[in-house]
C-alpha positions in Angstrom: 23.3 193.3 72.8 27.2 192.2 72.5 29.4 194.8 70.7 29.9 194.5 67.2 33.7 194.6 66.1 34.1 197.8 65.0 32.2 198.9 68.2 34.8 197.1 70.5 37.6 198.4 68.4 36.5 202.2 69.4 35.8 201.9 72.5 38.6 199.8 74.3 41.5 200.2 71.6 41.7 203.2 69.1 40.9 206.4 71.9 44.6 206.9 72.3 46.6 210.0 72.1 49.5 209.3 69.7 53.1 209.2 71.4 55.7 208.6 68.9 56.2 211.2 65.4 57.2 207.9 63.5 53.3 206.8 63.5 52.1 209.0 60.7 48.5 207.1 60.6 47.1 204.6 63.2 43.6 203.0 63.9 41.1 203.3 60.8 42.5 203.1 57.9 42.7 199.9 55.8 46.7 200.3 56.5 49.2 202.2 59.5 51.4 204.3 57.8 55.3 204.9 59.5 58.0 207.1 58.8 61.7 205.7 59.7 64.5 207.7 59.6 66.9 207.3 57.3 69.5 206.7 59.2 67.5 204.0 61.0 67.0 200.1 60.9 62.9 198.9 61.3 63.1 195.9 64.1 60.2 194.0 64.2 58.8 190.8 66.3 55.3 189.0 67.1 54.4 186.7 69.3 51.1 184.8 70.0 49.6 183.5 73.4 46.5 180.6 73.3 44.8 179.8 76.3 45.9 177.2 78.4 49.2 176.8 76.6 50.6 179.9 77.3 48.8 181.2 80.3 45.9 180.2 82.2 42.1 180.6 81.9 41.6 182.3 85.4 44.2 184.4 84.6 43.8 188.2 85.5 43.2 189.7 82.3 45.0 193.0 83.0 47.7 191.1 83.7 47.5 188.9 80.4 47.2 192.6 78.5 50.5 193.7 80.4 52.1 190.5 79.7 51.1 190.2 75.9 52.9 193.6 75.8 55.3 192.5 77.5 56.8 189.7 75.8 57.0 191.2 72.8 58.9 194.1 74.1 61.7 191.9 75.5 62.0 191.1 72.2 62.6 194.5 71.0 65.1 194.7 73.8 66.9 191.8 73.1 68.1 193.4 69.8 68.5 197.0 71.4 65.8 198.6 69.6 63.7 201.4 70.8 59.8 200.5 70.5 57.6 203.1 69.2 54.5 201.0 67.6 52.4 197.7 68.4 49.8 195.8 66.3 47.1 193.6 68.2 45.4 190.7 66.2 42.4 189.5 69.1 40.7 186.0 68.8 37.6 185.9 71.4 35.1 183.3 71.9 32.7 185.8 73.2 32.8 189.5 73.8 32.8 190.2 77.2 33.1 194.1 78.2 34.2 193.4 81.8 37.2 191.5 80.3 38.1 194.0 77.4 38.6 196.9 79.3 40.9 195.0 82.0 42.6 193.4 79.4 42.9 196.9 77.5 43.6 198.6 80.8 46.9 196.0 81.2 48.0 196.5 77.3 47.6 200.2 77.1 49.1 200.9 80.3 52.4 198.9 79.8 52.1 200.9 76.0 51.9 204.4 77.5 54.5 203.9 79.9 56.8 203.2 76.4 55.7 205.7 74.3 54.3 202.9 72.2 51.3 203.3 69.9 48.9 201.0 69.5 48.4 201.5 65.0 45.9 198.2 64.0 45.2 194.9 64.1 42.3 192.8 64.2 39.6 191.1 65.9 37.8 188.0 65.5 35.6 185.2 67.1 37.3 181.6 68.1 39.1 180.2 70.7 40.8 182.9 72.7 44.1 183.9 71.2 46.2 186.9 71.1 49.0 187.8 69.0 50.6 191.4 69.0 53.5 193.0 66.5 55.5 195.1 67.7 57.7 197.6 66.1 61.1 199.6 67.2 64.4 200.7 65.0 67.7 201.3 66.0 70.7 202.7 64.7 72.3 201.4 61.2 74.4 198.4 62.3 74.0 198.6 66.2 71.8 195.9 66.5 72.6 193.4 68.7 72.7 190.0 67.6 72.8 186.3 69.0 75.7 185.7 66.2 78.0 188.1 67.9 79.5 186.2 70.9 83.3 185.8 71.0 85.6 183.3 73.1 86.6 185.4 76.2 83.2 187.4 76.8 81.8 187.4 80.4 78.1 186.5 80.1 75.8 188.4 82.4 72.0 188.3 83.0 70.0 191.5 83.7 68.4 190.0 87.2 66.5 187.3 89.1 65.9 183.8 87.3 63.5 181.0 88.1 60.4 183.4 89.9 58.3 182.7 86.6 59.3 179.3 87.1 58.4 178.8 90.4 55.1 181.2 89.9 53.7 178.0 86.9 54.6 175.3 89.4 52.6 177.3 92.0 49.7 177.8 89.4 49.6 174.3 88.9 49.7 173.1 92.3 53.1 171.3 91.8 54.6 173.1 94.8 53.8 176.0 98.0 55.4 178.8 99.5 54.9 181.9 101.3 55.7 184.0 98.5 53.3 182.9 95.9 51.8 186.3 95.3 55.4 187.4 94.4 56.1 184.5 92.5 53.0 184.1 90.1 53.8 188.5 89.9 56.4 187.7 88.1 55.3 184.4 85.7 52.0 187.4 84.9 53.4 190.3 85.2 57.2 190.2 83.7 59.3 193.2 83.0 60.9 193.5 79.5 64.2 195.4 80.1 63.7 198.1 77.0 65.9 200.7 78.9 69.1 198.2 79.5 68.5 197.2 75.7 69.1 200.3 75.0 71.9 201.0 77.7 74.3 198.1 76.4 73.7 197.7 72.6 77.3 199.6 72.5 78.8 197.4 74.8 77.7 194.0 74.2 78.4 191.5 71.7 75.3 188.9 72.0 72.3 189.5 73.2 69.3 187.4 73.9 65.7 187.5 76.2 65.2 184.1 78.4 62.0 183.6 77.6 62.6 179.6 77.2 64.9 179.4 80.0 68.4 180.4 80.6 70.0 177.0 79.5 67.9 177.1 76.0 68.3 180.7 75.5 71.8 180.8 76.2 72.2 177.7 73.7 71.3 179.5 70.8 73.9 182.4 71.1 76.1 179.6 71.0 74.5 177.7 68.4 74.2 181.3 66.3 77.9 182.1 67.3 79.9 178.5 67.2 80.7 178.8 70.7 80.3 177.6 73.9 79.8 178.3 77.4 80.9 177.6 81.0 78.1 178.8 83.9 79.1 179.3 87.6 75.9 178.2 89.6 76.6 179.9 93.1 76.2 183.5 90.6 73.0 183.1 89.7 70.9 185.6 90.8 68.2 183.7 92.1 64.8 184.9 94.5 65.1 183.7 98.0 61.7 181.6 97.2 63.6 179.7 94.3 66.6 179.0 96.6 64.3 178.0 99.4 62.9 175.3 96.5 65.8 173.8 95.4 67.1 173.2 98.8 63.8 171.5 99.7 63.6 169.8 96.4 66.8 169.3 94.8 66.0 170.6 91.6 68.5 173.0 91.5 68.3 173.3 87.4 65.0 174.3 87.2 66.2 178.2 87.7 68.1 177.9 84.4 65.6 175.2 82.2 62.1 177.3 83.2 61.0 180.1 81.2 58.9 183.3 81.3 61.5 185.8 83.3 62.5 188.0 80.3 65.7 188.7 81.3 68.3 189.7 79.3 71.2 187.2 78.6 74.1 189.3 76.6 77.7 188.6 76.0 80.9 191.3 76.7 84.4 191.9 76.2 85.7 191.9 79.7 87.3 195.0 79.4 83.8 197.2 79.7 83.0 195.1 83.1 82.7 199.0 84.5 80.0 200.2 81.9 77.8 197.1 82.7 74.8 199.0 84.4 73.9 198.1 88.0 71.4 195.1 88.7 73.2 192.9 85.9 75.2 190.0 87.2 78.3 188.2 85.4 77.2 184.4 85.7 80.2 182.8 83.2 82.5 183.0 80.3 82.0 182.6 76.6 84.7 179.4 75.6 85.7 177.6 72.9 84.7 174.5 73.7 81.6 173.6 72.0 78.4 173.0 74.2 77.0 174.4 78.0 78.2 173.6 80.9 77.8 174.6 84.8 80.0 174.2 87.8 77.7 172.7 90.9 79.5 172.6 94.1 83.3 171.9 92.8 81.6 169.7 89.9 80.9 170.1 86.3 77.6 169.5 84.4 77.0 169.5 80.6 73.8 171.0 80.2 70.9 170.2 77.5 70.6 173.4 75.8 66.6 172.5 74.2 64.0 174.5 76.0 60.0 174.0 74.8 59.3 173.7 71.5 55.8 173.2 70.2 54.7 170.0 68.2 57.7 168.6 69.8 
């Protein structure tokens, strides 16, 4: 007999041992009760994922736990905010045990290793869809903002682009290489940079996760701060499997117009160039010039700053 909700609630979701004093009641009530401190802002972000537009329907479902988790984290980080609570609303056209506990085995993990309490949510039967909320605060006025760039600022990104990029056209059969494992790793499995968040919310002006690609996420910190940009291609940090694709393929924008690495993008006065923590890698200059632009090879490109947009 399949598990009944309340069943599959208990057993793969609400045996947690709570992590973080601000989560004053979790799982089973009709409401989560939390306690911010006063001297505190409450950050908050969700994000859904539908099968077969955001990920794929053989995909590992530990994996798609972590990266659920995931996604909304970078968000969290974007802004400089500490997580300390999730909420995960579950859509499933069946229940199948096998795939619960892998997927809560991905979810929980990636939670634990954040101090990040799972507090509610729900579950439902449909098409599979999963949509978590995710909670964090940070420090009256310290948030960082995509509003906050200024003419002068180096822009820097937090590490590799274009692996998530190369990991879908892999998936999809568009393209091979010898490092596919590594590749589709980091399309399934992405990292959401919490700690540097936290690290540069003091130094930075802008801040923003590439989750639609570094050309459309860096677009709308100009966009939200009247600026614009100039990119230097050759400092990209890019995966030797991504430069290995563009010189077979020519496509060397694809690094900066595919999504899914959750990197941060953030914006700072040159004089803190020092405090920028290691790994991060300057990649341009905030200008005054409306619009984005690159430099390719002793030539200048103007760059379309739309990344995917649903119903489009």
């Amino acid at each position: 007999m399949a598990l009944a909700e309340f069943d599959l609630i208990r057993r793969y979701f609400a045996a947690q041992t709570p992590q973080h004093p601000f989560n004053r009641l979790g799982i089973g009530d009709d409401c989560a009760l939390i306690d911010v401190p006063a001297d505190s802002e409450l950050v908050v972000s969700i994000d859904t994922m539908v099968e077969n537009v955001h990920f794929f329907a053989d995909v590992d479902p530990e994996a798609l736990g972590h990266k659920l988790l995931a996604v909304n984290l970078s968000d969290l980080a974007a802004m400089g905010a500490e997580p300390f609570a999730v909420m995960l609303a579950l859509t499933l056209p069946r229940v199948d045990e096998a795939w619960l506990a892998a997927f809560a085995r991905g979810f929980l993990s990636l939670a634990k290793q954040y101090r990040v309490d799972l507090i509610g949510g729900d579950t439902t039967a449909g098409p599979l869809t999963l949509t978590a909320q995710v909670m964090g605060i940070v420090p009256k006025g310290k948030a960082m903002k995509r509003s906050a760039a200024r003419v002068g600022d180096l822009i820097y990104v937090s590490g590799p682009l274009g692996g998530a990029g190369l990991g879908l056209k892999i998936k999809q059969g568009a393209y091979a290489c010898d490092n596919a494992v590594v590749a589709i790793d980091s399309l399934e499995r992405p990292r959401p940079r919490v700690e540097l968040g936290l690290a540069i919310r003091d130094i930075a002006h802008a801040c923003i996760d590439i989750s639609d690609g570094l050309a459309a996420d860096l677009g709308h910190i100009l966009t939200s701060s009247q600026v614009g940009a100039c990119l230097d291609w050759d400092g990209l940090p890019l995966p030797h499997a991504v430069r290995q694709y563009v010189r077979q393929t020519g496509d060397w924008q694809m690094p900066i117009t595919t999504g899914d690495d959750y990197e941060l993008c953030f914006t700072v006065p040159p004089g803190v160039m020092l405090k920028i923590p290691v790994g991060c890698q300057c990649i341009g200059a905030i200008e005054a010039e409306p619009g984005l632009r690159i430099r390719r090879e002793g030539q200048l490109f103007k760059l379309e700053t739309r990344g995917f947009e649903h119903f489009a």
